[in-house]
N, C-alpha and C positions, 0 to 999 in steps of 0.2 A: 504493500500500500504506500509506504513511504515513496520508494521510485514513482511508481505512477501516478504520485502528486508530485512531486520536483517536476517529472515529466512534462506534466499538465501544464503546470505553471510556464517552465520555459518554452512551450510552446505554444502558448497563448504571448509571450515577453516577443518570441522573436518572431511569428506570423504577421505582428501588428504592423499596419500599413505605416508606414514613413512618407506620412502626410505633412505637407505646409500647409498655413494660415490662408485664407484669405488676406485676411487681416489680424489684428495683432490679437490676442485674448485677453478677456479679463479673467485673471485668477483671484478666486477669496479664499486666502489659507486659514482654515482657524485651528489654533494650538494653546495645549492647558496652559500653556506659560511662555514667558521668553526669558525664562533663567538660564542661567549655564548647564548646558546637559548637549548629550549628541543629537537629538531630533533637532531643536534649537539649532544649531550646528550647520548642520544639512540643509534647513528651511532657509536662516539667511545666505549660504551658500548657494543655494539654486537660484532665489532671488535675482542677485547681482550678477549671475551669469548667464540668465537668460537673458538676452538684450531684446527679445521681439517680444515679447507679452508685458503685460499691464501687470501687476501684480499686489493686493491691500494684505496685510496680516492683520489679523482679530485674534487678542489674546483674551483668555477667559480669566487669567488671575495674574502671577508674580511678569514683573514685565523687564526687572533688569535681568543682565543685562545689554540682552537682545534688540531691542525697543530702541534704545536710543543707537544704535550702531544701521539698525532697518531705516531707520529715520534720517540719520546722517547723509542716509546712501538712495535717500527720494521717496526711498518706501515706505506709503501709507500703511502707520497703526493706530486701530481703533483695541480703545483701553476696555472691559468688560468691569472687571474687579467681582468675578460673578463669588459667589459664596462660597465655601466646599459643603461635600455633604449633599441631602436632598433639599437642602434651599438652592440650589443647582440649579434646579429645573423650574425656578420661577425668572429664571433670565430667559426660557426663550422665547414670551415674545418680544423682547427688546432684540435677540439676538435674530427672531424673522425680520421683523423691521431694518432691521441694520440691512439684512442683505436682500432685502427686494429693492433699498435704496440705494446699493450700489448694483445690481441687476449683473452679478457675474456670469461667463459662458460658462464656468467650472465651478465649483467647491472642493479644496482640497483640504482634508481634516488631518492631523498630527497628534498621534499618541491618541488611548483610548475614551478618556472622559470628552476629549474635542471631537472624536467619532461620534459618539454618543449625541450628547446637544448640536451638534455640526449640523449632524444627518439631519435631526427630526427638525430642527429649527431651519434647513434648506429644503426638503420635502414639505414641511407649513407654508413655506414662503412660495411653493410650485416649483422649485428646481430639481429637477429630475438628475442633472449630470454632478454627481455626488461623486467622490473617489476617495474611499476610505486610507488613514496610514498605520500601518501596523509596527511598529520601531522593536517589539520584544520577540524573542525565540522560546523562552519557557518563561513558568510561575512556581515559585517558590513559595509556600504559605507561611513561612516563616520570616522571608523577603519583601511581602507584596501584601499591603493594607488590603483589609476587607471590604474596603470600600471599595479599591479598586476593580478585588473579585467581583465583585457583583456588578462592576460597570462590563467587565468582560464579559460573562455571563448573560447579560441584557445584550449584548453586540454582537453577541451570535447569535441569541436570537434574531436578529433582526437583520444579521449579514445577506438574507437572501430577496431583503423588501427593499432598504433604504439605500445601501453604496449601487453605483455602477459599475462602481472596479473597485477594488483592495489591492495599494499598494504596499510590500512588503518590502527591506531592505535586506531580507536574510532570505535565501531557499529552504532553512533548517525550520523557519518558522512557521511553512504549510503545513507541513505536520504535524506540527503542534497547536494549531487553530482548527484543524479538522476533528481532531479527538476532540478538542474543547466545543465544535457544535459548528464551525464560520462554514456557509457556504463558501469553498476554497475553489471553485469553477470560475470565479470572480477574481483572482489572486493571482497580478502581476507581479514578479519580483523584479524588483531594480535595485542594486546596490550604491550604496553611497560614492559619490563621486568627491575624489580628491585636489583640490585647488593644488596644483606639482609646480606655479608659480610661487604659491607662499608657503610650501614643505616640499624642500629640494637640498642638496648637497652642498655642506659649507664649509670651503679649505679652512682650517686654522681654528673650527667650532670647540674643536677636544682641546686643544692645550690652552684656548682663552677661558674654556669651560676651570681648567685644573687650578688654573691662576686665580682664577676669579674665587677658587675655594678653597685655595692652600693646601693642593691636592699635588703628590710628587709626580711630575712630569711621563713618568714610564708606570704611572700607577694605572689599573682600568675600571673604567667608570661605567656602570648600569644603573637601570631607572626603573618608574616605572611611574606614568603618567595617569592619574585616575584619582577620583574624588574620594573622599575618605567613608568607604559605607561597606555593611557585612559581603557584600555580594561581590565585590570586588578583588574580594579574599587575601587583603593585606595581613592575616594572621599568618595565615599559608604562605603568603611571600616572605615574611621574616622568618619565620621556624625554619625553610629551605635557605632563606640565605643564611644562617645561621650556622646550618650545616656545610656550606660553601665555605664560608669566613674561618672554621677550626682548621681549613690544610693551607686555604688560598689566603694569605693578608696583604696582598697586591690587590685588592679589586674594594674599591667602597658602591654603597646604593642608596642612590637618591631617590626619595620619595617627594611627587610633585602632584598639586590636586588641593581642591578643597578640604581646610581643615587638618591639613599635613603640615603641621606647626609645630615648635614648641608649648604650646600654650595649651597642648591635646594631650592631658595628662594622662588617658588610659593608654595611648599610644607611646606615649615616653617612657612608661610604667613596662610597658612589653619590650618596648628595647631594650631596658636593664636588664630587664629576667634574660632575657637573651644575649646577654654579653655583646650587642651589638654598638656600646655608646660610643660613638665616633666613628664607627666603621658605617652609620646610616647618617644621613643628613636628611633635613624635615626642610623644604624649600618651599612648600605652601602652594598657592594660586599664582599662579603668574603670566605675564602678557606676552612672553618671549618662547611660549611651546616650539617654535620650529625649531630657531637657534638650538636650543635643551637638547629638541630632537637630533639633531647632526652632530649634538657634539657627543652623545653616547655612545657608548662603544656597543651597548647591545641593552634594546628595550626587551621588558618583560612583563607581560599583563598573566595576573594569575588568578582572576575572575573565578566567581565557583558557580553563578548563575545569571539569569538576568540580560545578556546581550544578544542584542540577532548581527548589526555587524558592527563589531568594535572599531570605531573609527581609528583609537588612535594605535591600531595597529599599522593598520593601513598608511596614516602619516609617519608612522615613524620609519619603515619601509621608504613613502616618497623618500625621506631625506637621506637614505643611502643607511640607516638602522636596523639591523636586522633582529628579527622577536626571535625569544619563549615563549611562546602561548601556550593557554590554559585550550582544550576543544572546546568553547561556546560557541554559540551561535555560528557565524562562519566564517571564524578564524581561520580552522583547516582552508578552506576557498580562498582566504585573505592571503594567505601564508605561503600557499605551494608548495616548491622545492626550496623555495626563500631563507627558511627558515625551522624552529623546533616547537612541535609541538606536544604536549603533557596532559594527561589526565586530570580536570578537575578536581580541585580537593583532596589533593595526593603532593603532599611537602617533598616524601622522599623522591620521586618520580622527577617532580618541577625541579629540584638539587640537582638531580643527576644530569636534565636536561641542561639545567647554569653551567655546570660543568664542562660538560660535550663543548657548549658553544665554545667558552671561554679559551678553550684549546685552540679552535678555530681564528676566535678574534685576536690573539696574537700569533700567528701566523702570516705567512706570505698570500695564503689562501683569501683572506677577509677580504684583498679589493674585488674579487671576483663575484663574490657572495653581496658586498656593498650596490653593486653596480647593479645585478642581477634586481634586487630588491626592487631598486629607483626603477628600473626599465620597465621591470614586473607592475607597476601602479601606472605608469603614464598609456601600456598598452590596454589592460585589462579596467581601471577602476580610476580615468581621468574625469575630470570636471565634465567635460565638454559631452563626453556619452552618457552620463543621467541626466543632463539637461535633457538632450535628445529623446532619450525615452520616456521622463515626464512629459515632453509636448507630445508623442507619440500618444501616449493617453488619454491627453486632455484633447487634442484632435479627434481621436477616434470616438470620444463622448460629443462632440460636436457636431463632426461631419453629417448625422443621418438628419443634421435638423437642418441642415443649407436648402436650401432650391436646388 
Protein backbone atom coordinates (compact mmCIF):
# COMPACT_ATOMS: atom_id res chain seq x y z
CA UNK A 1 0.00 0.00 0.00
CA UNK A 2 2.64 2.31 0.98
CA UNK A 3 4.37 2.16 -2.83
CA UNK A 4 1.16 2.41 -4.55
CA UNK A 5 0.44 5.79 -2.62
CA UNK A 6 4.08 7.20 -3.24
CA UNK A 7 3.13 5.95 -6.79
CA UNK A 8 -0.14 7.60 -6.83
CA UNK A 9 1.16 10.68 -5.79
CA UNK A 10 4.01 11.12 -8.15
CA UNK A 11 2.19 10.42 -10.73
CA UNK A 12 -0.42 12.68 -10.28
CA UNK A 13 3.15 15.60 -9.24
CA UNK A 14 4.52 14.63 -12.65
CA UNK A 15 1.35 14.15 -15.27
CA UNK A 16 0.32 17.74 -14.35
CA UNK A 17 0.03 19.88 -17.34
CA UNK A 18 2.94 22.67 -17.35
CA UNK A 19 0.54 25.35 -17.94
CA UNK A 20 1.10 29.35 -18.19
CA UNK A 21 -1.18 32.09 -16.93
CA UNK A 22 -3.09 33.88 -18.91
CA UNK A 23 -2.46 36.24 -16.70
CA UNK A 24 -0.91 36.80 -13.50
CA UNK A 25 -2.92 34.84 -10.22
CA UNK A 26 -4.06 35.97 -7.34
CA UNK A 27 -2.87 33.60 -4.40
CA UNK A 28 -4.45 33.82 -0.74
CA UNK A 29 -2.16 31.95 1.47
CA UNK A 30 -3.51 31.45 4.96
CA UNK A 31 -1.18 30.02 7.73
CA UNK A 32 -1.42 29.46 11.66
CA UNK A 33 1.26 31.97 12.16
CA UNK A 34 4.27 33.61 10.78
CA UNK A 35 6.65 32.76 13.42
CA UNK A 36 9.83 31.20 12.93
CA UNK A 37 9.36 27.57 11.83
CA UNK A 38 9.82 25.71 8.27
CA UNK A 39 6.26 26.05 6.71
CA UNK A 40 6.97 29.98 7.55
CA UNK A 41 10.16 29.28 5.63
CA UNK A 42 8.97 27.99 2.51
CA UNK A 43 5.78 30.29 2.28
CA UNK A 44 7.94 33.45 2.35
CA UNK A 45 10.21 31.65 0.00
CA UNK A 46 7.94 30.97 -2.62
CA UNK A 47 6.46 34.33 -2.34
CA UNK A 48 9.57 36.25 -3.52
CA UNK A 49 10.35 33.82 -6.17
CA UNK A 50 7.52 33.64 -7.96
CA UNK A 51 7.65 36.82 -9.95
CA UNK A 52 4.39 36.38 -12.18
CA UNK A 53 1.56 35.97 -9.58
CA UNK A 54 -0.06 38.22 -7.08
CA UNK A 55 0.33 36.90 -3.86
CA UNK A 56 -1.61 38.23 0.01
CA UNK A 57 -0.78 36.04 3.21
CA UNK A 58 -3.50 35.90 6.07
CA UNK A 59 -2.12 35.00 9.27
CA UNK A 60 -4.47 33.52 11.98
CA UNK A 61 -2.39 34.36 15.19
CA UNK A 62 1.72 34.92 16.16
CA UNK A 63 2.83 37.18 13.01
CA UNK A 64 6.78 37.73 13.95
CA UNK A 65 8.78 37.19 12.42
CA UNK A 66 7.58 36.59 9.07
CA UNK A 67 5.05 39.47 8.78
CA UNK A 68 7.22 42.18 8.67
CA UNK A 69 10.18 40.50 6.24
CA UNK A 70 6.52 39.47 3.62
CA UNK A 71 5.81 43.20 4.13
CA UNK A 72 9.21 44.40 3.45
CA UNK A 73 9.24 42.53 0.21
CA UNK A 74 5.59 44.03 -1.03
CA UNK A 75 3.65 41.24 0.28
CA UNK A 76 0.33 41.98 1.49
CA UNK A 77 -0.41 40.70 5.20
CA UNK A 78 -3.69 40.70 6.77
CA UNK A 79 -3.30 40.29 10.63
CA UNK A 80 -6.23 37.63 12.19
CA UNK A 81 -5.10 37.53 15.93
CA UNK A 82 -7.83 34.69 15.78
CA UNK A 83 -8.16 32.98 19.34
CA UNK A 84 -6.80 29.33 19.94
CA UNK A 85 -8.88 26.61 20.95
CA UNK A 86 -12.67 26.53 19.60
CA UNK A 87 -13.01 30.21 19.95
CA UNK A 88 -11.28 29.58 16.59
CA UNK A 89 -14.11 29.09 14.77
CA UNK A 90 -15.97 32.26 15.44
CA UNK A 91 -13.21 34.20 13.07
CA UNK A 92 -14.79 32.73 10.17
CA UNK A 93 -17.00 34.98 9.13
CA UNK A 94 -14.52 37.72 9.33
CA UNK A 95 -12.17 35.26 7.66
CA UNK A 96 -15.14 34.69 4.53
CA UNK A 97 -15.25 38.34 4.29
CA UNK A 98 -11.78 38.84 4.03
CA UNK A 99 -11.45 36.62 1.05
CA UNK A 100 -14.56 37.35 -1.13
CA UNK A 101 -12.98 40.86 -0.68
CA UNK A 102 -9.85 40.02 -2.06
CA UNK A 103 -11.61 37.55 -4.76
CA UNK A 104 -8.58 35.13 -5.19
CA UNK A 105 -8.07 32.57 -8.38
CA UNK A 106 -6.45 30.10 -5.42
CA UNK A 107 -6.56 29.51 -1.72
CA UNK A 108 -3.50 28.02 -0.43
CA UNK A 109 -3.66 26.98 3.35
CA UNK A 110 -0.21 26.00 5.42
CA UNK A 111 -0.03 23.79 8.39
CA UNK A 112 -3.28 22.12 9.70
CA UNK A 113 -5.55 24.59 11.85
CA UNK A 114 -5.12 27.10 8.49
CA UNK A 115 -6.41 23.87 6.50
CA UNK A 116 -9.11 23.66 8.61
CA UNK A 117 -10.67 27.53 8.92
CA UNK A 118 -8.95 28.18 5.29
CA UNK A 119 -11.09 25.48 3.74
CA UNK A 120 -14.46 26.06 5.23
CA UNK A 121 -14.12 29.81 5.47
CA UNK A 122 -13.18 29.76 1.30
CA UNK A 123 -16.00 27.18 0.51
CA UNK A 124 -18.50 29.83 2.70
CA UNK A 125 -17.03 32.46 0.64
CA UNK A 126 -17.95 30.09 -2.88
CA UNK A 127 -14.38 29.36 -3.60
CA UNK A 128 -14.05 26.19 -4.91
CA UNK A 129 -10.17 26.19 -5.91
CA UNK A 130 -8.88 25.30 -2.40
CA UNK A 131 -5.27 23.42 -2.10
CA UNK A 132 -4.66 22.16 1.12
CA UNK A 133 -0.78 22.05 2.91
CA UNK A 134 0.31 19.21 4.75
CA UNK A 135 4.14 20.30 6.33
CA UNK A 136 4.13 16.88 8.84
CA UNK A 137 5.09 13.13 8.04
CA UNK A 138 3.81 11.50 11.47
CA UNK A 139 2.08 12.23 15.11
CA UNK A 140 3.48 11.60 18.12
CA UNK A 141 0.94 11.89 21.01
CA UNK A 142 3.30 12.67 23.28
CA UNK A 143 4.72 15.40 20.79
CA UNK A 144 1.40 16.97 19.29
CA UNK A 145 -1.22 18.95 21.41
CA UNK A 146 -4.72 17.48 21.58
CA UNK A 147 -5.92 20.14 20.01
CA UNK A 148 -4.01 19.75 17.35
CA UNK A 149 -5.33 15.92 17.02
CA UNK A 150 -8.41 16.69 16.71
CA UNK A 151 -7.99 19.55 14.15
CA UNK A 152 -6.28 16.59 12.07
CA UNK A 153 -8.81 14.23 12.68
CA UNK A 154 -11.66 16.96 11.55
CA UNK A 155 -9.33 17.34 8.02
CA UNK A 156 -9.64 14.13 7.13
CA UNK A 157 -12.68 14.07 7.53
CA UNK A 158 -13.40 16.48 5.38
CA UNK A 159 -10.18 15.96 2.99
CA UNK A 160 -12.54 14.42 0.25
CA UNK A 161 -15.26 17.63 0.20
CA UNK A 162 -13.36 20.92 0.81
CA UNK A 163 -9.39 20.85 -0.76
CA UNK A 164 -8.97 20.59 -4.55
CA UNK A 165 -5.47 19.22 -4.02
CA UNK A 166 -3.29 18.56 -0.83
CA UNK A 167 -0.13 19.67 -1.17
CA UNK A 168 2.57 17.63 0.67
CA UNK A 169 6.33 18.56 1.02
CA UNK A 170 7.25 14.95 2.03
CA UNK A 171 6.33 11.59 -0.03
CA UNK A 172 6.65 9.75 3.44
CA UNK A 173 3.66 11.75 4.49
CA UNK A 174 0.81 9.94 2.09
CA UNK A 175 1.11 7.36 4.15
CA UNK A 176 0.72 8.54 6.90
CA UNK A 177 -2.47 10.80 6.10
CA UNK A 178 -4.01 7.70 4.46
CA UNK A 179 -4.03 5.45 7.69
CA UNK A 180 -5.05 8.66 9.48
CA UNK A 181 -8.46 8.89 7.11
CA UNK A 182 -7.13 12.02 4.20
CA UNK A 183 -8.41 11.21 0.85
CA UNK A 184 -4.68 10.94 -0.60
CA UNK A 185 -6.19 10.64 -4.46
CA UNK A 186 -5.82 14.57 -3.91
CA UNK A 187 -2.07 14.51 -2.75
CA UNK A 188 0.51 16.30 -4.71
CA UNK A 189 3.92 16.03 -3.38
CA UNK A 190 6.25 18.96 -3.88
CA UNK A 191 9.38 19.30 -1.90
CA UNK A 192 10.70 22.36 -0.41
CA UNK A 193 12.71 24.39 -2.77
CA UNK A 194 16.07 25.71 -1.63
CA UNK A 195 17.13 29.50 -2.34
CA UNK A 196 21.31 27.97 -3.56
CA UNK A 197 21.60 31.83 -4.00
CA UNK A 198 21.48 32.52 -0.20
CA UNK A 199 22.87 28.80 1.06
CA UNK A 200 25.90 28.03 -1.00
CA UNK A 201 29.71 27.53 -0.41
CA UNK A 202 31.83 29.86 1.58
CA UNK A 203 35.87 29.81 1.17
CA UNK A 204 37.21 30.85 4.42
CA UNK A 205 33.58 30.14 6.41
CA UNK A 206 35.43 27.34 8.82
CA UNK A 207 38.45 29.16 10.04
CA UNK A 208 36.44 32.64 10.58
CA UNK A 209 33.99 30.32 12.07
CA UNK A 210 37.08 28.93 14.67
CA UNK A 211 38.38 32.54 15.28
CA UNK A 212 35.30 33.95 15.81
CA UNK A 213 35.04 31.05 18.85
CA UNK A 214 38.41 30.57 20.12
CA UNK A 215 38.26 27.32 18.60
CA UNK A 216 42.14 25.66 17.41
CA UNK A 217 42.47 26.09 13.80
CA UNK A 218 42.86 22.20 12.98
CA UNK A 219 40.10 21.45 15.47
CA UNK A 220 36.41 20.05 13.75
CA UNK A 221 33.46 21.72 14.05
CA UNK A 222 29.76 20.03 13.99
CA UNK A 223 26.38 21.50 14.41
CA UNK A 224 23.21 21.00 14.55
CA UNK A 225 20.67 23.78 13.57
CA UNK A 226 17.16 23.26 15.19
CA UNK A 227 14.99 24.85 17.66
CA UNK A 228 15.05 23.63 21.06
CA UNK A 229 11.95 21.13 21.47
CA UNK A 230 11.53 17.20 22.55
CA UNK A 231 11.04 16.05 18.99
CA UNK A 232 14.15 17.24 17.65
CA UNK A 233 15.91 14.88 19.94
CA UNK A 234 18.73 17.02 21.37
CA UNK A 235 18.95 14.41 24.34
CA UNK A 236 19.91 11.95 21.76
CA UNK A 237 22.23 14.22 20.08
CA UNK A 238 24.20 14.92 23.24
CA UNK A 239 24.29 11.27 24.87
CA UNK A 240 25.83 10.21 21.12
CA UNK A 241 28.02 13.09 21.19
CA UNK A 242 29.06 12.31 24.37
CA UNK A 243 30.18 9.07 23.31
CA UNK A 244 32.04 10.68 20.30
CA UNK A 245 33.94 13.22 22.62
CA UNK A 246 35.58 10.20 25.25
CA UNK A 247 38.20 8.89 22.04
CA UNK A 248 37.69 12.08 19.75
CA UNK A 249 38.80 15.76 21.69
CA UNK A 250 39.44 17.35 18.35
CA UNK A 251 35.85 17.87 17.35
CA UNK A 252 33.57 20.50 19.42
CA UNK A 253 29.35 20.86 18.76
CA UNK A 254 27.58 23.74 18.22
CA UNK A 255 24.00 23.87 19.15
CA UNK A 256 22.06 26.66 17.03
CA UNK A 257 18.19 27.28 17.27
CA UNK A 258 15.79 28.71 19.49
CA UNK A 259 16.22 28.76 23.08
CA UNK A 260 19.96 27.11 22.62
CA UNK A 261 21.26 29.44 25.33
CA UNK A 262 22.91 29.61 28.39
CA UNK A 263 20.10 30.85 30.09
CA UNK A 264 18.36 27.17 29.23
CA UNK A 265 19.16 25.76 32.41
CA UNK A 266 17.73 22.06 31.82
CA UNK A 267 19.87 22.18 28.94
CA UNK A 268 23.04 23.27 30.62
CA UNK A 269 22.11 20.84 33.44
CA UNK A 270 22.44 17.86 30.74
CA UNK A 271 25.65 19.09 29.51
CA UNK A 272 27.37 18.75 32.85
CA UNK A 273 25.81 15.34 33.54
CA UNK A 274 27.50 14.60 30.26
CA UNK A 275 30.90 15.94 30.73
CA UNK A 276 30.33 17.89 27.67
CA UNK A 277 31.00 21.72 29.28
CA UNK A 278 33.00 23.20 26.66
CA UNK A 279 33.30 20.62 24.20
CA UNK A 280 29.40 22.07 23.25
CA UNK A 281 28.76 25.66 22.65
CA UNK A 282 24.99 27.08 23.01
CA UNK A 283 24.82 29.92 20.11
CA UNK A 284 21.13 30.50 20.22
CA UNK A 285 18.98 32.16 17.34
CA UNK A 286 20.63 33.78 14.99
CA UNK A 287 20.59 35.68 11.46
CA UNK A 288 23.62 34.29 9.82
CA UNK A 289 22.37 30.28 9.38
CA UNK A 290 24.02 30.07 5.92
CA UNK A 291 27.53 31.43 6.92
CA UNK A 292 27.11 28.76 10.35
CA UNK A 293 26.14 26.49 7.47
CA UNK A 294 29.51 26.54 5.24
CA UNK A 295 31.49 26.84 7.97
CA UNK A 296 30.77 23.40 9.51
CA UNK A 297 32.55 20.76 8.82
CA UNK A 298 29.49 18.34 9.17
CA UNK A 299 25.73 19.13 10.12
CA UNK A 300 23.63 16.73 12.20
CA UNK A 301 19.98 16.79 12.69
CA UNK A 302 18.99 13.99 15.12
CA UNK A 303 15.06 14.40 15.05
CA UNK A 304 13.05 11.41 16.77
CA UNK A 305 9.63 12.80 15.01
CA UNK A 306 7.62 15.35 13.66
CA UNK A 307 9.32 16.21 10.03
CA UNK A 308 8.17 15.58 6.42
CA UNK A 309 11.16 17.44 4.92
CA UNK A 310 13.71 18.83 7.16
CA UNK A 311 14.64 21.92 5.46
CA UNK A 312 17.78 22.45 7.19
CA UNK A 313 19.07 19.47 5.86
CA UNK A 314 18.68 20.26 2.61
CA UNK A 315 20.49 23.87 3.36
CA UNK A 316 23.11 22.61 4.82
CA UNK A 317 23.92 20.28 1.96
CA UNK A 318 23.29 23.77 -0.52
CA UNK A 319 26.39 25.16 1.39
CA UNK A 320 28.75 22.21 0.46
CA UNK A 321 27.75 20.55 4.41
CA UNK A 322 27.24 17.28 4.40
CA UNK A 323 24.55 15.49 7.36
CA UNK A 324 23.84 12.63 9.97
CA UNK A 325 20.57 12.36 9.78
CA UNK A 326 18.19 10.80 11.96
CA UNK A 327 15.29 8.64 8.87
CA UNK A 328 12.35 11.27 9.27
CA UNK A 329 10.28 12.26 7.04
CA UNK A 330 12.42 12.57 3.90
CA UNK A 331 15.78 12.97 4.95
CA UNK A 332 16.77 9.47 3.35
CA UNK A 333 15.24 11.44 -0.31
CA UNK A 334 17.13 14.78 1.01
CA UNK A 335 20.37 12.93 1.75
CA UNK A 336 21.14 10.39 -1.12
CA UNK A 337 24.43 9.12 -1.45
CA UNK A 338 25.39 12.63 0.02
CA UNK A 339 25.55 11.71 3.17
CA UNK A 340 24.64 9.28 6.62
CA UNK A 341 21.80 8.37 7.74
CA UNK A 342 20.63 6.77 11.49
CA UNK A 343 17.82 5.29 13.19
CA UNK A 344 15.78 7.58 15.08
CA UNK A 345 16.10 7.51 18.74
CA UNK A 346 19.16 5.24 18.69
CA UNK A 347 22.24 7.51 20.49
CA UNK A 348 24.44 4.52 19.91
CA UNK A 349 23.69 4.14 16.07
CA UNK A 350 23.77 8.38 15.47
CA UNK A 351 27.75 7.93 17.55
CA UNK A 352 28.76 5.45 15.27
CA UNK A 353 27.38 7.23 12.22
CA UNK A 354 29.42 10.83 13.86
CA UNK A 355 32.10 8.70 13.67
CA UNK A 356 32.17 7.18 10.08
CA UNK A 357 31.73 10.66 8.93
CA UNK A 358 34.39 12.35 10.93
CA UNK A 359 36.93 9.92 9.22
CA UNK A 360 35.77 11.10 6.05
CA UNK A 361 35.63 14.96 6.89
CA UNK A 362 39.25 14.91 7.48
CA UNK A 363 40.34 13.29 4.74
CA UNK A 364 41.37 14.08 1.15
CA UNK A 365 37.92 12.58 0.21
CA UNK A 366 35.53 15.41 1.88
CA UNK A 367 35.90 17.82 -1.26
CA UNK A 368 34.40 15.29 -3.27
CA UNK A 369 31.58 14.46 -0.91
CA UNK A 370 31.23 18.76 -0.36
CA UNK A 371 30.71 19.34 -3.93
CA UNK A 372 28.50 16.25 -4.43
CA UNK A 373 26.13 17.74 -1.60
CA UNK A 374 25.98 21.46 -3.35
CA UNK A 375 25.31 19.97 -6.81
CA UNK A 376 22.81 17.22 -5.29
CA UNK A 377 20.23 20.52 -4.09
CA UNK A 378 20.78 23.00 -7.02
CA UNK A 379 19.73 19.69 -9.43
CA UNK A 380 17.03 17.93 -7.42
CA UNK A 381 15.54 20.43 -4.66
CA UNK A 382 16.28 24.30 -6.23
CA UNK A 383 14.01 27.27 -5.78
CA UNK A 384 13.15 27.67 -9.05
CA UNK A 385 11.40 23.83 -9.46
CA UNK A 386 8.74 24.29 -6.43
CA UNK A 387 7.95 27.58 -7.76
CA UNK A 388 7.18 25.63 -10.88
CA UNK A 389 5.19 23.06 -9.50
CA UNK A 390 3.16 25.33 -7.16
CA UNK A 391 1.97 27.29 -10.26
CA UNK A 392 1.40 23.97 -12.00
CA UNK A 393 -1.26 23.41 -9.34
CA UNK A 394 -2.76 26.47 -8.99
CA UNK A 395 -3.08 26.60 -12.95
CA UNK A 396 -4.47 23.21 -13.16
CA UNK A 397 -7.37 24.49 -10.38
CA UNK A 398 -7.89 27.34 -12.69
CA UNK A 399 -7.72 26.23 -16.10
CA UNK A 400 -11.26 24.28 -16.21
CA UNK A 401 -12.93 27.78 -15.34
CA UNK A 402 -11.34 29.80 -18.43
CA UNK A 403 -13.43 30.20 -21.64
Amino acid sequence: MTHELIDQAQTREGSTRQTESIRPLRIVHIITSLETGGAQSVLYRLCLADGIDDHVVVSLNRHEPFAERLEAAGIRVHRLNVRPGIGAFASLPRLRALLKAERPDVVQTWMYHADLLGGLAARAAGIRRVSWGIRHSNFVPAHTSRSTLRVVRLCAALSARVPARIVSCAQTAVKIHHDIGYDTSRFTVIHNGIDTEKFHPLEGAGSDLRRMLGLPDDGTVIGCVARYHPQKGYDILLRAFARVAKSDHDVTCLLIGSDLTPSNAPLVAKIEELGLTGRVQLLGERDDIPWLMAALDLHVLASIDGEGFPNVVAEAMACGTPNVATEVGDARAIVGDCGWIARPNDEEELAHKIETALIEVRSDEIAARRLACHRRIIDEFGIERMVGKYRTVWNDLVEPARP
